[in-house]
N, C-alpha and C positions, 0 to 999 in steps of 0.2 A: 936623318929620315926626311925625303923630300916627299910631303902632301899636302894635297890642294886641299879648301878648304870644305868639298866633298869630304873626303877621308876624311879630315880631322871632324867631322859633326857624326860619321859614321862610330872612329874610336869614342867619342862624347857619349853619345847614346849607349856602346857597348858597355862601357864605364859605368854611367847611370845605373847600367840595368845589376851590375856588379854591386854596386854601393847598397844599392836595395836591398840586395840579399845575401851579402856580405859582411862581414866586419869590416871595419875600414884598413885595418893591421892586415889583413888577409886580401884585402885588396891589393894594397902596397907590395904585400911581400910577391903577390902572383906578377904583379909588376917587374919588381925586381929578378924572378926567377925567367920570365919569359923574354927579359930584355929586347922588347921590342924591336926589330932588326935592331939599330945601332943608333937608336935612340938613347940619351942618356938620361938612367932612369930618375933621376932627381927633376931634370931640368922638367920632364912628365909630370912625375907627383906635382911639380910647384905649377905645373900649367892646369892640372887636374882638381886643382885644388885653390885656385888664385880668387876666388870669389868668395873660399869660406870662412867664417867666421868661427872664431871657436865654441861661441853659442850655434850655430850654426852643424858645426861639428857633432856637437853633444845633440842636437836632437835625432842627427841622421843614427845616430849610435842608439839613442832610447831607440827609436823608433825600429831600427833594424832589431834589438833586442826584442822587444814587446813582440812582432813579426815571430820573430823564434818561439819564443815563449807560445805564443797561440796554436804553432805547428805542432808544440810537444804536446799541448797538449790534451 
């Protein structure tokens, strides 16, 4: 997949907006499922993902959960 680095801040932002209100498992897999034209979807995840930490990790997840939680209820 050849993108300047327009696109790549446009897919960043789409991602973000994913991750918010997403799980991060269901991120991943809509990754996998859409395969990006011919993008390889690992090489993605690890670019999508190259900053986080596993604490890091764990709060995007509370906090996506907590999000849910306040939708239901």
């Amino acid at each position: 997949m050849n993108t300047n680095a327009q696109d790549q801040e446009v897919i960043k932002e789409v991602f973000d907006i994913l991750i918010e209100n997403l799980e991060l498992s269901k991120v991943m897999r809509f990754l996998s499922l859409c395969k990006l034209e011919e993008t390889d979807y690992l090489e993605f995840k690890d670019k999508l993902c190259e900053n986080e930490t596993v604490d890091s990790l764990y709060e995007k997840i509370q906090a996506s959960q907590e999000h849910k939680e306040k939708i239901v209820a």
